[in-house]
N, CA and C atoms as a LAMMPS dump frame, in Angstrom:
ITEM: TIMESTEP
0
ITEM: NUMBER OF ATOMS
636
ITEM: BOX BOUNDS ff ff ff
-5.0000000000000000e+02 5.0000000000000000e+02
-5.0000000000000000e+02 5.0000000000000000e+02
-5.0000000000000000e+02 5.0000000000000000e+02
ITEM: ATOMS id mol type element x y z
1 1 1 N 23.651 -3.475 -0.385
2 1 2 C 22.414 -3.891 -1.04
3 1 3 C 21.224 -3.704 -0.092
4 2 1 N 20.353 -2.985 -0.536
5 2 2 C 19.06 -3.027 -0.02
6 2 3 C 18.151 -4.49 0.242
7 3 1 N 18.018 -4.843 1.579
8 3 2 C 17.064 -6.003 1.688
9 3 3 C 15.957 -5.973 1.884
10 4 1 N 14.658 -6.192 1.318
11 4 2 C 13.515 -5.962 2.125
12 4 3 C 13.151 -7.913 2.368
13 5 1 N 12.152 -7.675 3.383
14 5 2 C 12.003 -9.377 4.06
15 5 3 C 10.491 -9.174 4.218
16 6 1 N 9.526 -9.426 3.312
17 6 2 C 8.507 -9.45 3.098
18 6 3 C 7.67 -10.416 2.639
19 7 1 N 6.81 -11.067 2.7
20 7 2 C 6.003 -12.232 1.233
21 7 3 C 5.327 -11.132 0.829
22 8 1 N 5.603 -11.994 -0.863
23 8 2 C 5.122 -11.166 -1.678
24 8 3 C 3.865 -10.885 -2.076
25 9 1 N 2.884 -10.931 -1.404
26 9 2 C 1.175 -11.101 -0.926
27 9 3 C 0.686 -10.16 0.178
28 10 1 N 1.824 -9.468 0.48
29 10 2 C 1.601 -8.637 1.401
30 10 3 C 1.515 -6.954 1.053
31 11 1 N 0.078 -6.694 1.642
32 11 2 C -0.255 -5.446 0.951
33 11 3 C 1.203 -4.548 1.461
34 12 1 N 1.399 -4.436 2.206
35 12 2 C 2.598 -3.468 2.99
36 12 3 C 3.655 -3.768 2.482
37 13 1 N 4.19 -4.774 1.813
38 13 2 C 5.015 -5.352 1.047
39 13 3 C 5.262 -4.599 -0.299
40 14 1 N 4.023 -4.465 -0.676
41 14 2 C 3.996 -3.832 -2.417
42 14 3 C 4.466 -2.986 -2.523
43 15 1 N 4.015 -2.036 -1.407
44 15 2 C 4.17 -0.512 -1.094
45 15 3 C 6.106 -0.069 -1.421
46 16 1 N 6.49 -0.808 -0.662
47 16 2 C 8.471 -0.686 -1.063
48 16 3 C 8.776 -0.858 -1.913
49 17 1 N 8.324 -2.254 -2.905
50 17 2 C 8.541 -2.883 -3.754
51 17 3 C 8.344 -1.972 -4.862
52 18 1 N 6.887 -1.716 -4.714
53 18 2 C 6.953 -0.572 -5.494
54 18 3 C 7.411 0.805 -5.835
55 19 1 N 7.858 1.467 -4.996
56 19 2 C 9.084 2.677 -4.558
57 19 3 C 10.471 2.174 -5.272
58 20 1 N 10.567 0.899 -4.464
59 20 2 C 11.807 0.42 -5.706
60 20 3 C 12.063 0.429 -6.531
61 21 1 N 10.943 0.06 -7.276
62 21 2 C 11.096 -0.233 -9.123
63 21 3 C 10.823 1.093 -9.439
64 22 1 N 9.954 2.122 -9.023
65 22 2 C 10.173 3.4 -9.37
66 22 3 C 11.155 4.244 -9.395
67 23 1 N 12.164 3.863 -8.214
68 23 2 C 13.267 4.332 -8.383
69 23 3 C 14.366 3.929 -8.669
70 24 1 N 14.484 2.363 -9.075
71 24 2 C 15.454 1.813 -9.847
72 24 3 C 16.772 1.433 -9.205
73 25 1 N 16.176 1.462 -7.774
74 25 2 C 17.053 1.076 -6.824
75 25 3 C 17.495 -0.162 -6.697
76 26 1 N 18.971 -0.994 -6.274
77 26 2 C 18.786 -2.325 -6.494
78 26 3 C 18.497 -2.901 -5.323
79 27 1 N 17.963 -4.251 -5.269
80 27 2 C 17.767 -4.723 -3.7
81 27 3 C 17.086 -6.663 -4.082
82 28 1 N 17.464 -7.194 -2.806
83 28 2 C 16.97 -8.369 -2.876
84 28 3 C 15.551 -8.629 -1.905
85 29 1 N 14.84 -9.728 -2.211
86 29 2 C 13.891 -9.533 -1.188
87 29 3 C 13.569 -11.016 -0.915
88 30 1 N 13.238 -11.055 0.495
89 30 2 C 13.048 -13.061 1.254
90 30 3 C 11.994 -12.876 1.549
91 31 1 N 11.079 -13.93 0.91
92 31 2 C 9.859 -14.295 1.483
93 31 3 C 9.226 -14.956 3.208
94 32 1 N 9.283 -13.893 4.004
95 32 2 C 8.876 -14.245 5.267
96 32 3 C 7.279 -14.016 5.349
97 33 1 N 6.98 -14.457 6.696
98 33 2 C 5.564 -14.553 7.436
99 33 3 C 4.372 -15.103 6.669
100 34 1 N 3.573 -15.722 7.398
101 34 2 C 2.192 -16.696 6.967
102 34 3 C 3.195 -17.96 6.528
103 35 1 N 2.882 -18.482 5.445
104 35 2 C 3.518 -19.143 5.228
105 35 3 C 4.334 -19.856 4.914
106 36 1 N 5.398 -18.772 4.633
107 36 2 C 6.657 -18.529 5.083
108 36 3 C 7.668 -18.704 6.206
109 37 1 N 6.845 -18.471 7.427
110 37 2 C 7.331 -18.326 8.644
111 37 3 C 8.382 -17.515 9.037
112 38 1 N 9.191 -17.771 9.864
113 38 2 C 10.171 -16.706 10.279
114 38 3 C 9.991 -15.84 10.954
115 39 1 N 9.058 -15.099 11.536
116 39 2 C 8.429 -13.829 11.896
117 39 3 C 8.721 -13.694 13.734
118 40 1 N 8.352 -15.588 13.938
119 40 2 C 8.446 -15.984 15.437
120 40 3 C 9.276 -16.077 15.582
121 41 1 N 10.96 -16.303 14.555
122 41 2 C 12.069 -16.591 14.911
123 41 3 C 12.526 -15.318 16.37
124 42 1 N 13.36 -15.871 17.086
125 42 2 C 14.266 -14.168 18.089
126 42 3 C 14.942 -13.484 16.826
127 43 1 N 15.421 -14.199 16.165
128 43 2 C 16.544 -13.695 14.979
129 43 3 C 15.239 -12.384 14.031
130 44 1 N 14.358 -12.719 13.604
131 44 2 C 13.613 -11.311 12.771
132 44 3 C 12.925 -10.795 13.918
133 45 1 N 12.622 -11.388 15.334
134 45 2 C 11.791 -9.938 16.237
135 45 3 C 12.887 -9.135 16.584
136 46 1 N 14.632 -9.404 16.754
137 46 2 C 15.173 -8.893 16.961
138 46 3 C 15.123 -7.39 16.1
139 47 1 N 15.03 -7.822 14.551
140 47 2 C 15.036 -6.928 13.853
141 47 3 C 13.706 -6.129 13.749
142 48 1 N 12.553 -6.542 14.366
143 48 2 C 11.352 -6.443 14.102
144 48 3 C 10.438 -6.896 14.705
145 49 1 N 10.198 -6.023 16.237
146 49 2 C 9.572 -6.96 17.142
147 49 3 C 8.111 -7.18 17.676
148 50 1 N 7.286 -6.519 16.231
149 50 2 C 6.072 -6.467 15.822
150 50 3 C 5.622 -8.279 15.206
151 51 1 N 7.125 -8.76 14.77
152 51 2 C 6.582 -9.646 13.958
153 51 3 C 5.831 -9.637 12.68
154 52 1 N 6.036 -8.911 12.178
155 52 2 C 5.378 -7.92 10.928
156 52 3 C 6.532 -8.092 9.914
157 53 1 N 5.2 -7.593 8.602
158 53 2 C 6.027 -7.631 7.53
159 53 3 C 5.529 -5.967 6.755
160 54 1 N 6.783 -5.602 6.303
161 54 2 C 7.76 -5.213 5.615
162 54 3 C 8.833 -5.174 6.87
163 55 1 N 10.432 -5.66 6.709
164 55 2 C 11.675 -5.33 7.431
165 55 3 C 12.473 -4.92 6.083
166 56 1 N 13.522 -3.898 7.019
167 56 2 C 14.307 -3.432 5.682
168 56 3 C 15.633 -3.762 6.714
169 57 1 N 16.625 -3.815 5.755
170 57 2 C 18.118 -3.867 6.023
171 57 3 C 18.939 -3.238 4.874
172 58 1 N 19.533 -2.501 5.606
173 58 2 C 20.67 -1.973 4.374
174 58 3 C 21.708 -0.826 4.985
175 59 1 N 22.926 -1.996 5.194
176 59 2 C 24.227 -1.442 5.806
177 59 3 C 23.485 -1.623 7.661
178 60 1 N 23.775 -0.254 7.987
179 60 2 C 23.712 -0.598 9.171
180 60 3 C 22.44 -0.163 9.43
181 61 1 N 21.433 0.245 8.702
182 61 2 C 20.14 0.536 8.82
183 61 3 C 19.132 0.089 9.151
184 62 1 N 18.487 -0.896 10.275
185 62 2 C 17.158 -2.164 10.528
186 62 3 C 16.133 -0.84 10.535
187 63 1 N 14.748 -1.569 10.252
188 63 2 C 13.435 -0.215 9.713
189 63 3 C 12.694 -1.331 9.497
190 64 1 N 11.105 -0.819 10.467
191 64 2 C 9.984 -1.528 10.314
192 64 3 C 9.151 -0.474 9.922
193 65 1 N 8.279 -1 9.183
194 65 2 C 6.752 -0.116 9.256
195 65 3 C 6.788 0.295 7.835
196 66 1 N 5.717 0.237 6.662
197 66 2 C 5.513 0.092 5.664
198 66 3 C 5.891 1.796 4.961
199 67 1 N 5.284 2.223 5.68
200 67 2 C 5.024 3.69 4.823
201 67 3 C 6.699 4.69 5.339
202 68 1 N 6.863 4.251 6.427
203 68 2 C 8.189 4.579 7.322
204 68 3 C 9.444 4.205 5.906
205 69 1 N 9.497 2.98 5.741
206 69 2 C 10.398 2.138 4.834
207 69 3 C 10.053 3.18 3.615
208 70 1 N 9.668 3.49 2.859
209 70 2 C 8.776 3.883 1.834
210 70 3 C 9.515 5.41 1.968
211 71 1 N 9.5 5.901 2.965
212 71 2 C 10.04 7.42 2.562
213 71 3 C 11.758 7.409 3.424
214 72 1 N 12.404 6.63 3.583
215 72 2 C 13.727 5.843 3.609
216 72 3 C 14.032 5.535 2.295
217 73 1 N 13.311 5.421 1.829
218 73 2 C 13.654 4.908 0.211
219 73 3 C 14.194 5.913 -0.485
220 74 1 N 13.207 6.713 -0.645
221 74 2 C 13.065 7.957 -1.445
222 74 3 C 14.221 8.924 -1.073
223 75 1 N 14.439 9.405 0.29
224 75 2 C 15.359 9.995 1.029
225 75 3 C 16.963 9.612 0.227
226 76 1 N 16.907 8.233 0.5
227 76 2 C 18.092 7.313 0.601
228 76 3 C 18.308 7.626 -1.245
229 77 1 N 17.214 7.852 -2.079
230 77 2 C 17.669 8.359 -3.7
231 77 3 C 17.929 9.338 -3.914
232 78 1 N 17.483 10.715 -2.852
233 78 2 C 17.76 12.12 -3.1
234 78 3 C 17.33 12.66 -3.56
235 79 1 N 17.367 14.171 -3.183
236 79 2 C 16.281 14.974 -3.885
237 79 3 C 14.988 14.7 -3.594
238 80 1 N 13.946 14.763 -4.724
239 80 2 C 12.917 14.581 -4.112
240 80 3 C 12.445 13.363 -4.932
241 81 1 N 13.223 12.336 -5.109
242 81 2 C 13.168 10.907 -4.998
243 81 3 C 12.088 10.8 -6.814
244 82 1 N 12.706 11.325 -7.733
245 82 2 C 11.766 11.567 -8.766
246 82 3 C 10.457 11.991 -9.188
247 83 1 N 10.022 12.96 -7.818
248 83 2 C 9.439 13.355 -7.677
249 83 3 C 8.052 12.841 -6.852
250 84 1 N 8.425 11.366 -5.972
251 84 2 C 7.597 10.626 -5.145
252 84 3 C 7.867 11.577 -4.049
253 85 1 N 8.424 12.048 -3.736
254 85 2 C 8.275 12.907 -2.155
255 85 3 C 9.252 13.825 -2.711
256 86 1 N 8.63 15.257 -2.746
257 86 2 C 8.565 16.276 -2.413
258 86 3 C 9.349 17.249 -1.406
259 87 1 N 10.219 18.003 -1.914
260 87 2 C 11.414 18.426 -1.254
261 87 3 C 10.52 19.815 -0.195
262 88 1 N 9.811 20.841 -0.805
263 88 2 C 9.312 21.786 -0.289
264 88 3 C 8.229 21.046 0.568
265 89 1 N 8.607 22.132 2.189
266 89 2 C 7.876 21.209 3.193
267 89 3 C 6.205 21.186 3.091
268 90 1 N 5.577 22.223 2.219
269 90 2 C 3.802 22.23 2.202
270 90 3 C 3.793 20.433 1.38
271 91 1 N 4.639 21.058 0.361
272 91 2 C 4.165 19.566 -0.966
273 91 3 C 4.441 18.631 0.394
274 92 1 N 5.324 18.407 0.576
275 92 2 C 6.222 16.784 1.416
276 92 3 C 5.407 16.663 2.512
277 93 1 N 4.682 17.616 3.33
278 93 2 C 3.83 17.457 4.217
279 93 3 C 2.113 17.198 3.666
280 94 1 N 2.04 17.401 3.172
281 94 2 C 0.688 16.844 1.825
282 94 3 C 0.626 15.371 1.447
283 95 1 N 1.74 15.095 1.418
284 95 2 C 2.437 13.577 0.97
285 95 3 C 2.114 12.71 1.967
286 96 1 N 2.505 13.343 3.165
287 96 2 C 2.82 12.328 4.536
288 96 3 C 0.918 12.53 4.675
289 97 1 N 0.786 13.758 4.698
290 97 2 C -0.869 13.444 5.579
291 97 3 C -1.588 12.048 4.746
292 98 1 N -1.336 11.684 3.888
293 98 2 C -2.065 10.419 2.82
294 98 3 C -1.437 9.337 3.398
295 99 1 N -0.352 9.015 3.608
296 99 2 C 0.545 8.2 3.984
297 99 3 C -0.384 7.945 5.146
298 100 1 N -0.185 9.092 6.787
299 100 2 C -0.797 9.206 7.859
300 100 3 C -2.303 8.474 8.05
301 101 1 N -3.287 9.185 6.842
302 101 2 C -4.642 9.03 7.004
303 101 3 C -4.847 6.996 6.517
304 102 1 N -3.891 6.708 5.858
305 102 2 C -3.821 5.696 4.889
306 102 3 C -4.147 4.637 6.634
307 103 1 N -2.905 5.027 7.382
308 103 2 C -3.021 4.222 8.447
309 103 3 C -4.21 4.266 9.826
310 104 1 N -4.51 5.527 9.386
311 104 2 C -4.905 5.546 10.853
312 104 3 C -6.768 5.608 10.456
313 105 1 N -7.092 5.706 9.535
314 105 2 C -8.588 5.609 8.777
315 105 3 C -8.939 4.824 7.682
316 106 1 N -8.015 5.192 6.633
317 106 2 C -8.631 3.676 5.524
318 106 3 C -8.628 2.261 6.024
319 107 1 N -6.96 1.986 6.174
320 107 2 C -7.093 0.887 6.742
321 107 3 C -8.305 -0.172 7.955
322 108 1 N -8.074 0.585 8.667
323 108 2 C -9.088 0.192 10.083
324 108 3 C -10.241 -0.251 8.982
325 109 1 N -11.446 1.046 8.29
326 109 2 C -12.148 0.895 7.632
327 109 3 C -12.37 -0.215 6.803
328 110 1 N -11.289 -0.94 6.315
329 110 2 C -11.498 -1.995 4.932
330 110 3 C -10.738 -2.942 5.441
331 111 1 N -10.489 -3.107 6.849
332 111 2 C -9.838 -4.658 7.006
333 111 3 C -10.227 -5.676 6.983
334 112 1 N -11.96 -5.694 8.095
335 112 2 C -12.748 -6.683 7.791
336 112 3 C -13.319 -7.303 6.305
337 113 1 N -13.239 -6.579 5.214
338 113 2 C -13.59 -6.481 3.986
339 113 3 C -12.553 -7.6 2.898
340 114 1 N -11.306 -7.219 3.139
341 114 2 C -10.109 -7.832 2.745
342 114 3 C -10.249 -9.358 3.316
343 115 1 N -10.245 -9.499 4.906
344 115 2 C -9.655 -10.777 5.225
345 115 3 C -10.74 -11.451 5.35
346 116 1 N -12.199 -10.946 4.92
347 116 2 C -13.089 -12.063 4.736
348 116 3 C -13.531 -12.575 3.688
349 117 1 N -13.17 -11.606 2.646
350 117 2 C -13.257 -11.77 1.199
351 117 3 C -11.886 -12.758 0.819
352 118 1 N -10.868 -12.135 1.074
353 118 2 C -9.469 -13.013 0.115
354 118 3 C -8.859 -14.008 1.698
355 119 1 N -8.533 -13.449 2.5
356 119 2 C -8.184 -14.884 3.489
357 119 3 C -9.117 -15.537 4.178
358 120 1 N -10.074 -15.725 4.173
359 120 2 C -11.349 -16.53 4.74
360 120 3 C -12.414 -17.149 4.088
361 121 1 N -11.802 -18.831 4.274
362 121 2 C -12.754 -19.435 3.553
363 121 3 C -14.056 -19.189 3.14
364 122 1 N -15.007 -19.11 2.365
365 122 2 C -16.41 -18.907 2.224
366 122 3 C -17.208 -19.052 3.393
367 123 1 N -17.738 -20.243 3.659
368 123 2 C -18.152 -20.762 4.732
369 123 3 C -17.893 -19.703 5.861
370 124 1 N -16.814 -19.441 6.641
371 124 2 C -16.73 -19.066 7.59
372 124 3 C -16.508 -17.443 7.436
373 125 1 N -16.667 -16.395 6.12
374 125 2 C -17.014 -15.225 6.11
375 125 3 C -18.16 -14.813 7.514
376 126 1 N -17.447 -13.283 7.819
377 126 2 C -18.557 -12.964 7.961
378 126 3 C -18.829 -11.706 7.092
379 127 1 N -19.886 -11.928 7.067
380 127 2 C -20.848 -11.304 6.035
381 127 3 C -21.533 -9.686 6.548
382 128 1 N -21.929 -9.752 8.181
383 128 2 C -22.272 -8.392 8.65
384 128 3 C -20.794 -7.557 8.45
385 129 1 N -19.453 -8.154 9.533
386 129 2 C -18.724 -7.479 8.587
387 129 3 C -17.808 -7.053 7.754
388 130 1 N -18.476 -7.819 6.811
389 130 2 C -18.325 -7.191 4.728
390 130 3 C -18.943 -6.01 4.918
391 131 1 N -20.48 -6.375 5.435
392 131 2 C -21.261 -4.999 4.614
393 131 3 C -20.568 -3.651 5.702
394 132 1 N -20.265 -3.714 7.237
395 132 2 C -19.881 -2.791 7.739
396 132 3 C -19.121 -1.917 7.318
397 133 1 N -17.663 -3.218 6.889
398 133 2 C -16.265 -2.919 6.093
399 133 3 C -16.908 -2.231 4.535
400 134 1 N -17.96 -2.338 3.995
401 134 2 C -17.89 -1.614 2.607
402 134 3 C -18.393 -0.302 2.658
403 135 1 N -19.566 -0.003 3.702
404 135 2 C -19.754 1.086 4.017
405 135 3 C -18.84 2.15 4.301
406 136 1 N -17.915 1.674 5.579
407 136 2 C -17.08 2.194 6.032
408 136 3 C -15.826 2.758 4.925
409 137 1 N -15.418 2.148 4.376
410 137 2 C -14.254 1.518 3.066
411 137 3 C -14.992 3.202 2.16
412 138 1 N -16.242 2.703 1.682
413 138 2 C -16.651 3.79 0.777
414 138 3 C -16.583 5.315 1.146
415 139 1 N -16.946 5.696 2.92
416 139 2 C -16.547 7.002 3.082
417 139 3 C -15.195 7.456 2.642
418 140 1 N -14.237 6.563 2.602
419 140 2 C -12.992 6.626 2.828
420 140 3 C -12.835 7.209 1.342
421 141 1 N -13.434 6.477 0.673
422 141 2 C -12.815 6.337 -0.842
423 141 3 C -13.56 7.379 -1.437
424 142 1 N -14.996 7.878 -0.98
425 142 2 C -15.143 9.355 -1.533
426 142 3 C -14.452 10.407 -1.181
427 143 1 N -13.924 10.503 0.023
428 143 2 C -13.144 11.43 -0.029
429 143 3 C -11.763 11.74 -1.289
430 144 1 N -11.436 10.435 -1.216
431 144 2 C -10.446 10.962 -3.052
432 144 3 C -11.001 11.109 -4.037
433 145 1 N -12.248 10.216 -4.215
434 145 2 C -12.969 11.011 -5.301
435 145 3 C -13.087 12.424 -5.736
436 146 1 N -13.391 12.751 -4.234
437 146 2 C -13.733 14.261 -4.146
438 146 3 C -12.015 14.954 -4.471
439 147 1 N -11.13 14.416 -3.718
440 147 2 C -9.869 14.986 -4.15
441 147 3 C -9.448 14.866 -5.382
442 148 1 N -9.87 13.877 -6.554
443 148 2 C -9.569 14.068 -7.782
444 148 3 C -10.495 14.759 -8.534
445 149 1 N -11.714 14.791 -8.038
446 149 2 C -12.568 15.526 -8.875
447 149 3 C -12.663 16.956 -9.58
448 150 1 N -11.164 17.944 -9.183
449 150 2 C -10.967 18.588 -10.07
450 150 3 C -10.395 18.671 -11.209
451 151 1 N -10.083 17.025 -11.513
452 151 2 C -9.033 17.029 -12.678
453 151 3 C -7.866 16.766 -12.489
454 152 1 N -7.569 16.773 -11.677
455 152 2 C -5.963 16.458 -11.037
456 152 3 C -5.71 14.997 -11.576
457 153 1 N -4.621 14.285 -12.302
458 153 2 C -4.452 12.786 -12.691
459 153 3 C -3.911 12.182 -11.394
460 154 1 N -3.245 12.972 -10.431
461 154 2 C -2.628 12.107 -9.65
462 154 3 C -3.48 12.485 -7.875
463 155 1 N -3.071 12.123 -6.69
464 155 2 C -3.491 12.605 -5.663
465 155 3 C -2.922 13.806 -5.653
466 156 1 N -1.62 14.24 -5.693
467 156 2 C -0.99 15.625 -5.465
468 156 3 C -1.101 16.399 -6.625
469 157 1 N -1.653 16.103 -7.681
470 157 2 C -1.388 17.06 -9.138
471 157 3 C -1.25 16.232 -9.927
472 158 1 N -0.089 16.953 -10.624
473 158 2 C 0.359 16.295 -11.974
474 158 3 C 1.188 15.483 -12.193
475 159 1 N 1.923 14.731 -10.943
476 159 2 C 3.263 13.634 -10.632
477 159 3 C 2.7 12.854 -9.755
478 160 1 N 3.595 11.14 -10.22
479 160 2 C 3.3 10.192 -9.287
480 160 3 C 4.128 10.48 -7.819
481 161 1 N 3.308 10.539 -6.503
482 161 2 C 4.256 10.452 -5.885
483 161 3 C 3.926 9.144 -4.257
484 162 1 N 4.24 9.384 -3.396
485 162 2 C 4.176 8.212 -2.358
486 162 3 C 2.337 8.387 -2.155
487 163 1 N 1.558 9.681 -1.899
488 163 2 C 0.294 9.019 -1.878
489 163 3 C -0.159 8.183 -2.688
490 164 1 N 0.138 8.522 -3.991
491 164 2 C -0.355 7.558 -5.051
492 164 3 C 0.232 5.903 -4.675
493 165 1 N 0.95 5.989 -4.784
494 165 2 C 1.295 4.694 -4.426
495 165 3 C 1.358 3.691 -3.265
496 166 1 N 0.902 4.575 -2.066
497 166 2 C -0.042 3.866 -0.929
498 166 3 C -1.116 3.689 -1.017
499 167 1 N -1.651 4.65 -1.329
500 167 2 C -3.213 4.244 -1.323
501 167 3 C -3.789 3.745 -2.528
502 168 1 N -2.753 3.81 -3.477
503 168 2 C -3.255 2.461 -4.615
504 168 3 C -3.024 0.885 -4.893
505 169 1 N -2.157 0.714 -3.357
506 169 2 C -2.013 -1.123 -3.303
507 169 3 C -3.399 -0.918 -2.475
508 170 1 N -3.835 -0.117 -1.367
509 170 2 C -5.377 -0.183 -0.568
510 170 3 C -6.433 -0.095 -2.291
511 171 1 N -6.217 0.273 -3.069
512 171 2 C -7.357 1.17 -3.799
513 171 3 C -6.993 -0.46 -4.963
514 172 1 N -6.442 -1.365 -5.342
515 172 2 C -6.241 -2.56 -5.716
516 172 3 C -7.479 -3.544 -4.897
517 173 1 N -7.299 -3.614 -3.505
518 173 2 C -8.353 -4.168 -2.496
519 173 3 C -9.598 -4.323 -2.909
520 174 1 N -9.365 -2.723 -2.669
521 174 2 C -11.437 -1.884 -2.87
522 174 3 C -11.505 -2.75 -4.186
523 175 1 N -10.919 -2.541 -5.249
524 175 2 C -11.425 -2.625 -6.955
525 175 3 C -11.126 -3.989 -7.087
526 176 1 N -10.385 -4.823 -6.48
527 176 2 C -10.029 -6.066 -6.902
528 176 3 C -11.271 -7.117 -7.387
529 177 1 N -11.48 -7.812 -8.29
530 177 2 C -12.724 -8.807 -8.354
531 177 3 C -13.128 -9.621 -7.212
532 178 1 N -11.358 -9.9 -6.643
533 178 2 C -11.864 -10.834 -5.481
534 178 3 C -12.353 -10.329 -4.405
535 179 1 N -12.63 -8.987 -4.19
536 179 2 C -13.583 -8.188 -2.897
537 179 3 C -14.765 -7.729 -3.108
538 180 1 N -15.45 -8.234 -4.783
539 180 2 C -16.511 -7.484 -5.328
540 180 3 C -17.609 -8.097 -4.604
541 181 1 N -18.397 -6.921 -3.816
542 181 2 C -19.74 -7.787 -3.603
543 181 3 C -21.276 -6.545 -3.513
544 182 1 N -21.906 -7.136 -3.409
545 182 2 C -22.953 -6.365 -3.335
546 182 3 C -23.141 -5.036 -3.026
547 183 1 N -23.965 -3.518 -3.727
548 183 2 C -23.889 -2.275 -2.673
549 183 3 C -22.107 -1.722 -2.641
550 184 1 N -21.439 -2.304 -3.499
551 184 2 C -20.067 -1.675 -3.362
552 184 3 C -20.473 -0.344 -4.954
553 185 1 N -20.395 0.872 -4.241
554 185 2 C -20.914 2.175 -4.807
555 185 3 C -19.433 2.322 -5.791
556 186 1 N -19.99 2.884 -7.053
557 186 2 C -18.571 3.094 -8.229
558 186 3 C -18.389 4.708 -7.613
559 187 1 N -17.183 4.617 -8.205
560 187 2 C -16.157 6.205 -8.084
561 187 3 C -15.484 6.38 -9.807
562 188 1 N -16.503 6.868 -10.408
563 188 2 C -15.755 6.934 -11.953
564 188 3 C -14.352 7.314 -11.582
565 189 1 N -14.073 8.876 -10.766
566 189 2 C -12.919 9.756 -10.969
567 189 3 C -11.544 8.451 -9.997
568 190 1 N -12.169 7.966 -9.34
569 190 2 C -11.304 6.46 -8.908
570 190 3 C -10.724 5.799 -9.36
571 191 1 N -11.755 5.437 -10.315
572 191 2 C -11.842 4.13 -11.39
573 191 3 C -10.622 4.694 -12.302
574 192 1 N -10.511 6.031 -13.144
575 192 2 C -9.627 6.576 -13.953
576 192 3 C -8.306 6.523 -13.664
577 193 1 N -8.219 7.108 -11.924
578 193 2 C -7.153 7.199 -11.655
579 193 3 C -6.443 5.879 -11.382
580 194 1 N -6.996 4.932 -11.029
581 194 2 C -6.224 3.624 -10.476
582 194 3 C -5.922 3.098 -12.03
583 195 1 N -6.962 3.25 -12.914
584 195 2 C -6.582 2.778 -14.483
585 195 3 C -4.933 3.262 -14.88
586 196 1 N -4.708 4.784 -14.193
587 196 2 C -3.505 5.441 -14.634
588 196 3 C -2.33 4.645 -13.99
589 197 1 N -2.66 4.484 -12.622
590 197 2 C -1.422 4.572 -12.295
591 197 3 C -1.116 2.385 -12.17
592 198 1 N -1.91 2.014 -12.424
593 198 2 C -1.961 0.605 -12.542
594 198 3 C -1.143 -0.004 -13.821
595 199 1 N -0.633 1.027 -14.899
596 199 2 C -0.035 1.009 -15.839
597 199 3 C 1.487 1.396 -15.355
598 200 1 N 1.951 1.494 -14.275
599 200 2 C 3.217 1.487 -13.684
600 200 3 C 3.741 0.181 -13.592
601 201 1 N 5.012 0.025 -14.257
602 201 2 C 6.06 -1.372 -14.519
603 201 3 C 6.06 -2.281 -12.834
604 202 1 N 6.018 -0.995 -11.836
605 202 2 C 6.24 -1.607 -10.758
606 202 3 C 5.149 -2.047 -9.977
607 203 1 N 3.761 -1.341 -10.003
608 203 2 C 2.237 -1.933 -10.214
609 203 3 C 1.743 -2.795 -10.653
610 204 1 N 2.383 -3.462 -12.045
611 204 2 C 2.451 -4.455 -13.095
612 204 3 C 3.07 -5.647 -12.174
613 205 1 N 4.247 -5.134 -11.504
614 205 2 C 4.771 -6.757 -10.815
615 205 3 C 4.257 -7.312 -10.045
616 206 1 N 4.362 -6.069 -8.882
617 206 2 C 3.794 -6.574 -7.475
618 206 3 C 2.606 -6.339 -7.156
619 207 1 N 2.043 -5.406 -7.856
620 207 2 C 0.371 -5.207 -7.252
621 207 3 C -0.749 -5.805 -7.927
622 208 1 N -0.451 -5.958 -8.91
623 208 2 C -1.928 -6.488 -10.081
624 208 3 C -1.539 -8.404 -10.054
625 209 1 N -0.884 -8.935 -9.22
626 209 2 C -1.271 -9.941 -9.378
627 209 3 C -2.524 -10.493 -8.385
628 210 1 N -2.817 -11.569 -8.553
629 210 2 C -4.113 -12.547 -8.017
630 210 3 C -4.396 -11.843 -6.53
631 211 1 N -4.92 -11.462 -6.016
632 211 2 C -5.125 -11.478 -4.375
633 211 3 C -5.196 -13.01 -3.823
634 212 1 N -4.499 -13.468 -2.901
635 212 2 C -4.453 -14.495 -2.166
636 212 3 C -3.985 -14.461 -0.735
């Protein structure tokens, strides 16, 4: 059995969760870290010595790191995982650069944005940076604009595959009510696409609930 050890509030969390239900894989999952705890135990840094959440277990397999777990998944279903990752190396390397950029540029960009909006009391927001984090957040997010703007329904074409579904628990954030604030610029061709793929059973569970 597949384990993932995540709370279920956790953007990096969704990301598997959601791979899962797309691929119909079975698996159980334990609510660790925040307030949860567990994270400080020796027993999960052993497995995970970030202290972080997403951990996977399955058989003799331990695996940290969100997007890492995420194409373990897919692998572990075969083929090209219903078409979330991509067997021919241009497509499958197309896949990963979204995955890649997801970490090493969106994120950074929209963190301050997230944890002052949904984990930080009012009062103690800060507010310079929100507006930094939305600026920043928005270069990010025209660039897919611009990548859907030929018509394409998905990031890669015409199939859901792992970009879509990373950068649409981040692209939940951006659009969520609870991050709406001032000077946050619309992306119609955005707006469409997150409409599409937000209609996924496994989007429906884990991603569209409340931000908290």
């Amino acid at each position: 059995m597949i384990h993932l050890l995540g709370r279920a509030n956790s953007t990096n969390v969704w990301k598997p969760l959601w791979v899962l239900e797309e691929l119909g894989l079975p698996y159980e999952r334990t609510d660790v870290g925040m307030e949860h705890g567990v994270v400080d135990t020796p027993e999960y840094r052993a497995l995970n010595p970030n202290g972080r959440v997403p951990s996977l277990r399955h058989g003799d397999v331990e695996l940290w790191e969100s997007n890492s777990v995420c194409r373990y998944l897919c692998l572990l279903a075969g083929g090209d995982a219903k078409g979330l990752y991509p067997t021919a190396p241009g497509a499958r390397a197309s896949v990963d650069r979204w995955l890649d950029w997801q970490l090493s540029t969106l994120s950074p960009a929209e963190r301050d944005l997230f944890w002052n909006m949904v984990r930080t009391p009012e009062e103690k927001r800060d507010m310079k940076a929100v507006a930094a984090a939305v600026t920043n957040s928005a270069k990010c997010w025209a660039i897919i604009e611009d990548r859907l703007g030929d018509g394409r329904p998905y990031i890669e074409g015409d199939t859901l595959t792992l970009a879509d579904i990373v950068l649409g628990c981040f692209a939940r954030r951006w659009l969520g009510e609870e991050v709406r604030v001032a000077g946050m610029p619309e992306f119609p061709k955005l707006n469409a696409w997150f409409a599409r793929i937000s209609e996924r059973p496994g989007f429906q569970r884990w991603v569209a609930p409340k931000l908290f």
